[in-house]
VMD Tcl script that draws the C-alpha trace (Angstrom):
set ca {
  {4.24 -58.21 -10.15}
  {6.14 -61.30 -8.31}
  {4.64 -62.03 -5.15}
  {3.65 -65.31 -3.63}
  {0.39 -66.14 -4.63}
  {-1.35 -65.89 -1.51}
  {-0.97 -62.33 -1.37}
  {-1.35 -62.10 -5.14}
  {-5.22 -63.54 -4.52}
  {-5.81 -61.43 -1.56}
  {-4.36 -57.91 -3.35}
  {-7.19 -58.79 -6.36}
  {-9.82 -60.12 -3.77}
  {-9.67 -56.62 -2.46}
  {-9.25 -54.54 -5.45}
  {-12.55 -56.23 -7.12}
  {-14.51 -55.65 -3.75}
  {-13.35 -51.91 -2.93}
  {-15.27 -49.42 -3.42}
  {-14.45 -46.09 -4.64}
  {-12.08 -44.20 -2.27}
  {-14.38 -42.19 0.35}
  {-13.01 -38.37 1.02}
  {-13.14 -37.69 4.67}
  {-11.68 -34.60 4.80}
  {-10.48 -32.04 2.21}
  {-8.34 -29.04 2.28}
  {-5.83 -27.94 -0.30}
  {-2.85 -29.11 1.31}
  {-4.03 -32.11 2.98}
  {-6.76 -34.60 3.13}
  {-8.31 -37.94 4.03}
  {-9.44 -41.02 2.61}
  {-10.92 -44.45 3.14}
  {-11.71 -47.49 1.43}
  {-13.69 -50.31 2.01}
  {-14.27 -53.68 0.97}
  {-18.02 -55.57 0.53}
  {-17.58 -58.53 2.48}
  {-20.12 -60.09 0.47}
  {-18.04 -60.08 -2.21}
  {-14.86 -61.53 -1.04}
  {-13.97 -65.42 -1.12}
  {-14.20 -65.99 2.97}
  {-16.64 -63.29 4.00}
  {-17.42 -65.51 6.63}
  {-14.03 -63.75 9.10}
  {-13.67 -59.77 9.57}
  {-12.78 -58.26 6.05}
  {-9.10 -56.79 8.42}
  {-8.63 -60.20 9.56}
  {-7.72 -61.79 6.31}
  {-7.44 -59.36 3.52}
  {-4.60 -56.93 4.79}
  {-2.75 -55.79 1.68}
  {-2.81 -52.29 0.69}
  {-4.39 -50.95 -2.24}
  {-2.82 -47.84 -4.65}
  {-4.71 -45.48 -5.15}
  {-4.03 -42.38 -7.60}
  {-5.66 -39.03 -6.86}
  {-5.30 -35.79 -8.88}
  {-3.61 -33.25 -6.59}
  {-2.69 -29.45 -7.25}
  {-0.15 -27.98 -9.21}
  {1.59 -26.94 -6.57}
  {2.39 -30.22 -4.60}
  {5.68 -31.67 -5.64}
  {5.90 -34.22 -2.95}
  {3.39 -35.93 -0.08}
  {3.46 -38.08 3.20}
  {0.78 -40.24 4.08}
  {0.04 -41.52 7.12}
  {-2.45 -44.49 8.37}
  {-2.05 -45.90 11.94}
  {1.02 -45.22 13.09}
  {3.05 -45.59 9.79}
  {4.03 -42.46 7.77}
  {5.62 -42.69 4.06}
  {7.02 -40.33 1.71}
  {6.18 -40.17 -1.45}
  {6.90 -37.85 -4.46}
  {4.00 -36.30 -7.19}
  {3.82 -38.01 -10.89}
  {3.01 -36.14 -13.82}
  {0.82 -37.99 -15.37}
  {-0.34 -36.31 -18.75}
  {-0.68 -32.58 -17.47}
  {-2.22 -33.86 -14.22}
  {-0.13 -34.21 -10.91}
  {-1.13 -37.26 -9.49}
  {-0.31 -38.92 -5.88}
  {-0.19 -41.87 -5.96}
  {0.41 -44.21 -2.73}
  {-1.13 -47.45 -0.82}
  {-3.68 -47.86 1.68}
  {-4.84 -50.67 3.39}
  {-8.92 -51.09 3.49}
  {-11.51 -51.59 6.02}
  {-9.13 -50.09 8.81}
  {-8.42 -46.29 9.41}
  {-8.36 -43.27 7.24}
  {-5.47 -42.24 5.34}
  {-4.17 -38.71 6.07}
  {-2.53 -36.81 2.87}
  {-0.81 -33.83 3.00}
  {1.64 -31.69 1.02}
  {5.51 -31.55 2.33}
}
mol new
graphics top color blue
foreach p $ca { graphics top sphere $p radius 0.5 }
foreach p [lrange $ca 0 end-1] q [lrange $ca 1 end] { graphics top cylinder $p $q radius 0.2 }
display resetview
């Protein structure tokens, strides 16, 4: 992965802090989830977790057979993504930034 190293330190700052992804909402063609950081466990928990730790996590979630491709939307931005196969399992797999908004899912 080349990026400068600032964002290198933040990206693993988060990852080792996050906790598992939190479902909000369910359905089979759409649904929602958050993640958030332990502040306690970051190098500078002294500022708001958003303030300084702002790169987006991937995160890879096991969706049904019969999505082939997904959007994702947090705030205001939406991206397109398509479905892996990984081993039998169709997995989406996409970014999302922690300690701010939910993340909608769905199916397109």
């Amino acid at each position: 992965w080349i990026a400068p190293e600032i964002e290198q330190f933040k990206y693993v700052q988060e990852r080792d802090a996050a906790s598992d992804p939190i479902l909000a909402a369910k359905g089979s063609d759409r649904f929602a989830l958050k993640i958030l950081c332990a502040s306690e466990k970051l190098a500078f928990s002294d500022l708001p977790v958003s303030l300084l730790y702002d790169q987006p996590l991937t995160v890879t979630v096991e969706v049904p057979t019969s999505w082939n491709a997904f959007q994702v939307k947090q705030g205001t931005k939406v991206v397109k993504y398509v479905v892996e196969l990984v081993g039998s399992k169709h997995t989406a797999r996409f970014q999302v930034l922690p300690n701010v908004s939910a993340a909608t899912v769905w199916r397109s």
